[in-house]
PyMOL CGO cylinders between C-alpha atoms (Angstrom):
from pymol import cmd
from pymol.cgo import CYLINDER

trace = [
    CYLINDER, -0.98, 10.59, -14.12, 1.83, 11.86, -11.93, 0.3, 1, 1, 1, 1, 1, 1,
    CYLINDER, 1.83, 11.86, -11.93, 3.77, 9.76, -9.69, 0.3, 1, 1, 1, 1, 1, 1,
    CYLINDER, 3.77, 9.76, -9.69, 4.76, 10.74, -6.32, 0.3, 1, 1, 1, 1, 1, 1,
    CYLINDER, 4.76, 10.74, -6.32, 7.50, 9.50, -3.11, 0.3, 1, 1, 1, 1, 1, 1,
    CYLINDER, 7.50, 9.50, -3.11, 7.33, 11.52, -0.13, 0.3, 1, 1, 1, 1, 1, 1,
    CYLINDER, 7.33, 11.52, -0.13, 8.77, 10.86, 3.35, 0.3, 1, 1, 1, 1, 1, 1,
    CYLINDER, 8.77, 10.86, 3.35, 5.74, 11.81, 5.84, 0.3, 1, 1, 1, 1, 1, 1,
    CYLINDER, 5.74, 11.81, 5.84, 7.64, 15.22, 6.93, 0.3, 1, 1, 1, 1, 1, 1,
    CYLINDER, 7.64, 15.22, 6.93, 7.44, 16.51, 3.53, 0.3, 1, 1, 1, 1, 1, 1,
    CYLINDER, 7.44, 16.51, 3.53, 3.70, 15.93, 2.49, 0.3, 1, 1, 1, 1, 1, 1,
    CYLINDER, 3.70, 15.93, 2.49, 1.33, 19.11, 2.58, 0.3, 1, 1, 1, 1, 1, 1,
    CYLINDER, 1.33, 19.11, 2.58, -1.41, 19.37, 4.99, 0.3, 1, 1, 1, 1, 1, 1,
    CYLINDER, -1.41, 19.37, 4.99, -3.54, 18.77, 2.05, 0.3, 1, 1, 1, 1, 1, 1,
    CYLINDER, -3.54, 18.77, 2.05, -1.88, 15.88, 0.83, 0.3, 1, 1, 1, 1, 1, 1,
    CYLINDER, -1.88, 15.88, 0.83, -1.86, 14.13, 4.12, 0.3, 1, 1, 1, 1, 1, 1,
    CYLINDER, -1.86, 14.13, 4.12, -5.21, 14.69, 4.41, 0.3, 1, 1, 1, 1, 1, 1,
    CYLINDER, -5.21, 14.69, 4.41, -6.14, 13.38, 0.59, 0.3, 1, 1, 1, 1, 1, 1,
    CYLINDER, -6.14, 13.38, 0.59, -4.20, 9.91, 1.68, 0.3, 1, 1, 1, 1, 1, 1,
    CYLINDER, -4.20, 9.91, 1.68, -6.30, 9.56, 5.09, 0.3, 1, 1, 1, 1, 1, 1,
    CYLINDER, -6.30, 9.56, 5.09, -9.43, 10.28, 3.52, 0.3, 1, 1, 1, 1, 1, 1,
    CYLINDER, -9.43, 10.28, 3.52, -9.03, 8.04, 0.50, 0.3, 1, 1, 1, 1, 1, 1,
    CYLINDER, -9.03, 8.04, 0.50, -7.74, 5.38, 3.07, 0.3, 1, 1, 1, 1, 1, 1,
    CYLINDER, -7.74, 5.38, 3.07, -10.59, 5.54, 5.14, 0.3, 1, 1, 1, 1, 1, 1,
    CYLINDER, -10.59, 5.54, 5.14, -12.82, 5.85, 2.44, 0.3, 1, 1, 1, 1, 1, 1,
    CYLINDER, -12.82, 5.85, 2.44, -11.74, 2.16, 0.84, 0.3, 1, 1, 1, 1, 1, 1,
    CYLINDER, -11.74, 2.16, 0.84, -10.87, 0.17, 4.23, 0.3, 1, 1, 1, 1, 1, 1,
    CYLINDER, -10.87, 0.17, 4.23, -13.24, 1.90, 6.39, 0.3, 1, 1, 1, 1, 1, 1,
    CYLINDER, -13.24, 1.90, 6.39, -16.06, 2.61, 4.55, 0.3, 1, 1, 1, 1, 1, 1,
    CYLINDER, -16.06, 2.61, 4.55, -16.42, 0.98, 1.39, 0.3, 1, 1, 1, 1, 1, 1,
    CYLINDER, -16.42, 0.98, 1.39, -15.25, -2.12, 3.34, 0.3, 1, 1, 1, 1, 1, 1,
    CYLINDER, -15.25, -2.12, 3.34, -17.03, -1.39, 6.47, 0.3, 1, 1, 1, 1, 1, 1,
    CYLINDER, -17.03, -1.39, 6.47, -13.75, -2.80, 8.48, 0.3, 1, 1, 1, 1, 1, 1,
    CYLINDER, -13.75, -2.80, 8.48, -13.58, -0.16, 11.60, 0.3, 1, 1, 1, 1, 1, 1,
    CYLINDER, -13.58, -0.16, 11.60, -10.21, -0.10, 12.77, 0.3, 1, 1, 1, 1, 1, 1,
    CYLINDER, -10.21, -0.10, 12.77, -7.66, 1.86, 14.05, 0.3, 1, 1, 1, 1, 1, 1,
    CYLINDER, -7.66, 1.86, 14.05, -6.37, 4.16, 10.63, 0.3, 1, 1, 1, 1, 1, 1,
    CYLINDER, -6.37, 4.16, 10.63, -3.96, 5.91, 12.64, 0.3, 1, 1, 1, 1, 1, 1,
    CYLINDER, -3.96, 5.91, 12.64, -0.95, 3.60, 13.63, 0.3, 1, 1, 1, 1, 1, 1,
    CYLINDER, -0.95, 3.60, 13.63, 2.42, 5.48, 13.84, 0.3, 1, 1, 1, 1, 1, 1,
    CYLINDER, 2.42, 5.48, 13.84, 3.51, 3.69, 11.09, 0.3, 1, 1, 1, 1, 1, 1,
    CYLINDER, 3.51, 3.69, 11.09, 3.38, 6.54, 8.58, 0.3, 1, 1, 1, 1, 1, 1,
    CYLINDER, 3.38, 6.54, 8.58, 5.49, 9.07, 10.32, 0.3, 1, 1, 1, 1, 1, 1,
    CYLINDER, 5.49, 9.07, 10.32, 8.54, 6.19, 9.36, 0.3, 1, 1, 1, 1, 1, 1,
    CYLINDER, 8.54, 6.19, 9.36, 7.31, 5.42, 5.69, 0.3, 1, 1, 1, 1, 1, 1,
    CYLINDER, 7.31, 5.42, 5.69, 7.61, 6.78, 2.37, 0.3, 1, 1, 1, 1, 1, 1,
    CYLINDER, 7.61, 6.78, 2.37, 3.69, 7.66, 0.58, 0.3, 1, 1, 1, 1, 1, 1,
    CYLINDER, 3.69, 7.66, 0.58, 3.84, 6.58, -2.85, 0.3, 1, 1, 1, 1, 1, 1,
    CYLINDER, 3.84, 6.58, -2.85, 0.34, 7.84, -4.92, 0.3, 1, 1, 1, 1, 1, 1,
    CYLINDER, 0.34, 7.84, -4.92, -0.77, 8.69, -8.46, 0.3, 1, 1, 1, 1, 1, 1,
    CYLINDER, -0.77, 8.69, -8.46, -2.20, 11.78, -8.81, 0.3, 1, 1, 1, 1, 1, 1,
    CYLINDER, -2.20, 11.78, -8.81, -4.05, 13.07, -11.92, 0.3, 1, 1, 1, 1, 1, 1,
    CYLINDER, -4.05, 13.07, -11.92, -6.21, 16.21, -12.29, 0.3, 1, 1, 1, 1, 1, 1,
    CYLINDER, -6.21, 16.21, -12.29, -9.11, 14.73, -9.96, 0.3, 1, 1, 1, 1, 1, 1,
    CYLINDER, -9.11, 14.73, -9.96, -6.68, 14.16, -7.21, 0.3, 1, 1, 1, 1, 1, 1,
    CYLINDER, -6.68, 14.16, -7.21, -4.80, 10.71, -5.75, 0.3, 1, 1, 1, 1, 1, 1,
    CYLINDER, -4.80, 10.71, -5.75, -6.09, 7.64, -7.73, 0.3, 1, 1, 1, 1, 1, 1,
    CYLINDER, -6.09, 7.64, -7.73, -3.87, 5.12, -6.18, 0.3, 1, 1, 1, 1, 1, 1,
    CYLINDER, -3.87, 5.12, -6.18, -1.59, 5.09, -3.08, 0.3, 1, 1, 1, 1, 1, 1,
    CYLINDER, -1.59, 5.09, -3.08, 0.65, 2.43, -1.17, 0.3, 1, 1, 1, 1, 1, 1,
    CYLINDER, 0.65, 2.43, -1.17, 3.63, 3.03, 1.96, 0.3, 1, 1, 1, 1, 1, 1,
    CYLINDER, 3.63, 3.03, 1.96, 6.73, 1.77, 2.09, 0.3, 1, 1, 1, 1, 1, 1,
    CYLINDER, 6.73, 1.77, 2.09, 8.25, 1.30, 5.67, 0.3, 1, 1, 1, 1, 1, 1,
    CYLINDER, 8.25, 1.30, 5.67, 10.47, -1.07, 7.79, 0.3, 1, 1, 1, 1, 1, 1,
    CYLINDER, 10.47, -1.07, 7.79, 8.94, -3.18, 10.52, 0.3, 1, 1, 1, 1, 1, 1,
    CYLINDER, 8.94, -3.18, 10.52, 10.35, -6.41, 11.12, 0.3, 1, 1, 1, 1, 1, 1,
    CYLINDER, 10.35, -6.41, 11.12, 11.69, -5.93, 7.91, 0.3, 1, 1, 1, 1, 1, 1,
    CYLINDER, 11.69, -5.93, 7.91, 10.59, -4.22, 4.66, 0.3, 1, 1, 1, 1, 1, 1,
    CYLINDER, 10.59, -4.22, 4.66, 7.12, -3.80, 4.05, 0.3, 1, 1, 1, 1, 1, 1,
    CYLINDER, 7.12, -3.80, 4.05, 4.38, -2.70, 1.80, 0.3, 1, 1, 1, 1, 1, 1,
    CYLINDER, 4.38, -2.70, 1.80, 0.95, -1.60, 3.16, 0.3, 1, 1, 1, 1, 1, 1,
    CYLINDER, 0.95, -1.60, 3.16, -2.43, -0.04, 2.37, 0.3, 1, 1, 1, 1, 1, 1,
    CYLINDER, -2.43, -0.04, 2.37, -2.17, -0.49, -1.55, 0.3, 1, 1, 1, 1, 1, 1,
    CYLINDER, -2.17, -0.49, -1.55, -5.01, 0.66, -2.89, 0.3, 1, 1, 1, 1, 1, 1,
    CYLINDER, -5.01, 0.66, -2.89, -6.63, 2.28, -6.10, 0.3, 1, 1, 1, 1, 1, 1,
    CYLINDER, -6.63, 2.28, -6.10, -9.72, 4.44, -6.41, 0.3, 1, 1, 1, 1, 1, 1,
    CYLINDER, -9.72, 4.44, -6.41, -9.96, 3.36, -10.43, 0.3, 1, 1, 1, 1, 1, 1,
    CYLINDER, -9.96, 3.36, -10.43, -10.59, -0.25, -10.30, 0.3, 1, 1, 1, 1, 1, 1,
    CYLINDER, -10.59, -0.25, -10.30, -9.25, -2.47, -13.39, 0.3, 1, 1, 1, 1, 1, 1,
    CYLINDER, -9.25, -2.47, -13.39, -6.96, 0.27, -14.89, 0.3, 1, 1, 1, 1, 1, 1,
    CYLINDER, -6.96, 0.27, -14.89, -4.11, -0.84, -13.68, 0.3, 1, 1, 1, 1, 1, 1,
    CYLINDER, -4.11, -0.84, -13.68, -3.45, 1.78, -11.38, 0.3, 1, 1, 1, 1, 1, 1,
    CYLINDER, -3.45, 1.78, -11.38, -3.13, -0.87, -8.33, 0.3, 1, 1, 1, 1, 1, 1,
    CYLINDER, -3.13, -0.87, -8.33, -0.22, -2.71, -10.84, 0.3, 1, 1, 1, 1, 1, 1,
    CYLINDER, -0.22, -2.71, -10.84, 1.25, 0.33, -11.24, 0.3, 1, 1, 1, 1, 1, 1,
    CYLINDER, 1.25, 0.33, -11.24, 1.57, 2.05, -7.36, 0.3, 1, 1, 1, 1, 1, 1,
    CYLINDER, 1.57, 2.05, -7.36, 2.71, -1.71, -6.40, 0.3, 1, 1, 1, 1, 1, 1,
    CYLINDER, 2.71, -1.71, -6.40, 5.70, -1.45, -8.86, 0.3, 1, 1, 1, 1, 1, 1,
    CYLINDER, 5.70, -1.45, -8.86, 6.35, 1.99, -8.34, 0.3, 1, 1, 1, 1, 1, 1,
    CYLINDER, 6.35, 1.99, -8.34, 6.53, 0.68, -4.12, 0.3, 1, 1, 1, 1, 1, 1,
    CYLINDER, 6.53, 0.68, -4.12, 8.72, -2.15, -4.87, 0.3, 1, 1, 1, 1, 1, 1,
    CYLINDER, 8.72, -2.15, -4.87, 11.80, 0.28, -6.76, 0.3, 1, 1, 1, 1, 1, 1,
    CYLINDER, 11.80, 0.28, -6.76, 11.25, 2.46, -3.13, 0.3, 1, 1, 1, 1, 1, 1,
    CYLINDER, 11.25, 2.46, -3.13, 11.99, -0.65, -0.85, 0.3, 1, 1, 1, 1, 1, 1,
    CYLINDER, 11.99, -0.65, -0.85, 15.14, -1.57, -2.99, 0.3, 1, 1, 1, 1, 1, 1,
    CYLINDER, 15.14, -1.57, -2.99, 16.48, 1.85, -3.69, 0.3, 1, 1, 1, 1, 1, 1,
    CYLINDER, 16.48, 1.85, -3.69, 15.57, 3.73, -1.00, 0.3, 1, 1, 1, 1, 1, 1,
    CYLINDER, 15.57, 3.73, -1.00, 15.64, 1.02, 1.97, 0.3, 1, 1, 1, 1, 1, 1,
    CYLINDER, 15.64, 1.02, 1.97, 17.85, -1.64, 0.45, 0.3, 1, 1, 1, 1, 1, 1,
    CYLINDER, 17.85, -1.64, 0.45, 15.20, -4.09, 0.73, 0.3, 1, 1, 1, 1, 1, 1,
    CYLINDER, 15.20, -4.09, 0.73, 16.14, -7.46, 0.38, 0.3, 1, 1, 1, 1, 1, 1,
    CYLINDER, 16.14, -7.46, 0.38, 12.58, -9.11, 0.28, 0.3, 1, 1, 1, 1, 1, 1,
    CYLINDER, 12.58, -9.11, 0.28, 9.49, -7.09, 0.67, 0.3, 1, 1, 1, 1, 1, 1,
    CYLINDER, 9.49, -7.09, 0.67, 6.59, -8.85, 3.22, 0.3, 1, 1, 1, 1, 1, 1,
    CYLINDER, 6.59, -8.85, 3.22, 2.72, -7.97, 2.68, 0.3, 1, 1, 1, 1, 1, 1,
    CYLINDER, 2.72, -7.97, 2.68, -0.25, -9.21, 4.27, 0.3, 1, 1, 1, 1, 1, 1,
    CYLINDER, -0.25, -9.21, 4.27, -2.62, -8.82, 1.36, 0.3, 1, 1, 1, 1, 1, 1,
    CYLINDER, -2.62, -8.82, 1.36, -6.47, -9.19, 0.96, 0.3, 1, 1, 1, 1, 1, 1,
    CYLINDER, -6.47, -9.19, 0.96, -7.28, -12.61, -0.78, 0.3, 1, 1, 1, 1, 1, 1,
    CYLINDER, -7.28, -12.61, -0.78, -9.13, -11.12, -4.01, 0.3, 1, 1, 1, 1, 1, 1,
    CYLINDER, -9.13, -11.12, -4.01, -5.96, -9.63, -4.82, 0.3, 1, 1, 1, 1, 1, 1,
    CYLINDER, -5.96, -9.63, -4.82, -3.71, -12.11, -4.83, 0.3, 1, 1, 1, 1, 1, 1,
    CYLINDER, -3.71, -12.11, -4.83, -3.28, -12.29, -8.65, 0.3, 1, 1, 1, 1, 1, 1,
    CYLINDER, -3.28, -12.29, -8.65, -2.28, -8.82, -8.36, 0.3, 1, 1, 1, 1, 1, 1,
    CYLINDER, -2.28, -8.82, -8.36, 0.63, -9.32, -6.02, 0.3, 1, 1, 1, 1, 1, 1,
    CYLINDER, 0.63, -9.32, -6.02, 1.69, -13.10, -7.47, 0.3, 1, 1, 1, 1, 1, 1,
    CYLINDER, 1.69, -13.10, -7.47, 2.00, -11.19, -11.03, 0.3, 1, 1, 1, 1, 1, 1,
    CYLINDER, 2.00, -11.19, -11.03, 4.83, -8.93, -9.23, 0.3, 1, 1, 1, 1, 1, 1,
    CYLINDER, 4.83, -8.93, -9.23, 6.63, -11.74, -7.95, 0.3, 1, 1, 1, 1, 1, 1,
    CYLINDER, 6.63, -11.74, -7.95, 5.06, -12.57, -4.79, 0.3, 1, 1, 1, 1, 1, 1,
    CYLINDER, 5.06, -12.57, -4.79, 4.72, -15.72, -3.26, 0.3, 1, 1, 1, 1, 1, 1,
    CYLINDER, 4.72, -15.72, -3.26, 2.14, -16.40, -0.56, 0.3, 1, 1, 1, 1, 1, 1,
    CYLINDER, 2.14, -16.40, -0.56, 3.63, -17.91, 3.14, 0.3, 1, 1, 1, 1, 1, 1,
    CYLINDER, 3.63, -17.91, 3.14, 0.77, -18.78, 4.88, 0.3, 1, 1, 1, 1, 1, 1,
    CYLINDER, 0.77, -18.78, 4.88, -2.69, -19.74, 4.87, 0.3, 1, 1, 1, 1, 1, 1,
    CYLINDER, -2.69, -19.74, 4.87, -5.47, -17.58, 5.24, 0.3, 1, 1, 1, 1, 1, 1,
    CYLINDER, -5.47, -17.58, 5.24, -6.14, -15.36, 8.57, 0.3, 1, 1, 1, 1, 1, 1,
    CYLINDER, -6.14, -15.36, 8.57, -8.79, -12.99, 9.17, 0.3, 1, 1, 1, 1, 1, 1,
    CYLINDER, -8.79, -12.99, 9.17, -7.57, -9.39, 10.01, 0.3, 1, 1, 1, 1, 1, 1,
    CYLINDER, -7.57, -9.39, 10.01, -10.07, -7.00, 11.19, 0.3, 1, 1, 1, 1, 1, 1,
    CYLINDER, -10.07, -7.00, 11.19, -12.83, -9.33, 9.52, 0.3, 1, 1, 1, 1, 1, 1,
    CYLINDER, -12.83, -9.33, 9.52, -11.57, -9.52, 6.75, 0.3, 1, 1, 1, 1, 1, 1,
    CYLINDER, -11.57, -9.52, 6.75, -9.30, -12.14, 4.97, 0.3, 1, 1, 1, 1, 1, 1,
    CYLINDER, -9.30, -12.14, 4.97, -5.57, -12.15, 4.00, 0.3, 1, 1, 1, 1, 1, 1,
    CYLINDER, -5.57, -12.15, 4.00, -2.55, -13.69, 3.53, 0.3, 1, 1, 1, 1, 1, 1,
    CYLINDER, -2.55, -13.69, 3.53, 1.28, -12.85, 4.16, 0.3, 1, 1, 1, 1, 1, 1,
    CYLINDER, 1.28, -12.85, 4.16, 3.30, -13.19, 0.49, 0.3, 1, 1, 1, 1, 1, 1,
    CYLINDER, 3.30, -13.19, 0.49, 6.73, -12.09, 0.32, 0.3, 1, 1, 1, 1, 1, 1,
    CYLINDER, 6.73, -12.09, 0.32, 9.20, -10.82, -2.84, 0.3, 1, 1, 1, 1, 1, 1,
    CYLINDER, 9.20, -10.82, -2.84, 12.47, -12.15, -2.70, 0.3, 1, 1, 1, 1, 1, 1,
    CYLINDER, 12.47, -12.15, -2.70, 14.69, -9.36, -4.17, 0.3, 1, 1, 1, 1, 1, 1,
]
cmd.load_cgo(trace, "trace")
């Protein structure tokens, strides 16, 4: 497994297209959530996936909006630890690459374990977001 940090001007066609497919593929699809994939926000981010022979197997971005953020963490291998891995990989972007200070998610509820065992803290209660629930945690750097 390979890991990967690209700015959105210097992904490939076909890696572009591998992250919008397997996004839409999880929060679309498998989630049945339809909602708007395409938000601007990528052109500003940095991709970070984990690429093996059978293509991208886990993928966050890292971008600033209203502060540092990470978004659209997700993992095509469930329970490998791939998730655990992308996350960590995303938190060393924010601090190296934008200085991040404290990181700010808005994170599904079933993975909340996941994010409190990297140091996040959750800051509010429960809100639905295109049907489906989450919560806003934050990593103090």
């Amino acid at each position: 497994m390979k890991t990967y940090v690209k700015r959105f001007d210097e992904l490939t066609l076909d890696e572009l297209y591998e992250i919008l497919k397997i996004r839409v593929n999880v929060f679309v699809v498998e989630q049945n959530c339809p909602y708007s994939e395409l938000d601007d926000v990528d052109k500003d981010a940095f991709h970070v996936y984990l690429k093996d022979a059978g293509g991208m197997q886990a993928y966050l971005r890292v971008y600033k909006k209203n502060g540092v953020r990470i978004g659209r963490v997700l993992s095509l291998k469930r329970r490998q630890g791939l998730g655990t891995t992308v996350l960590n990989e995303g938190i060393r972007v924010a601090k190296e690459k934008l200085s991040a200070k404290k990181i700010v998610i808005e994170a599904q509820t079933y993975a909340r374990k996941m994010y409190e065992n990297a140091g996040f803290v959750q800051t509010s209660e429960a809100f639905l977001e295109d049907g489906i629930e989450h919560i806003r945690m934050e990593l103090k750097i």
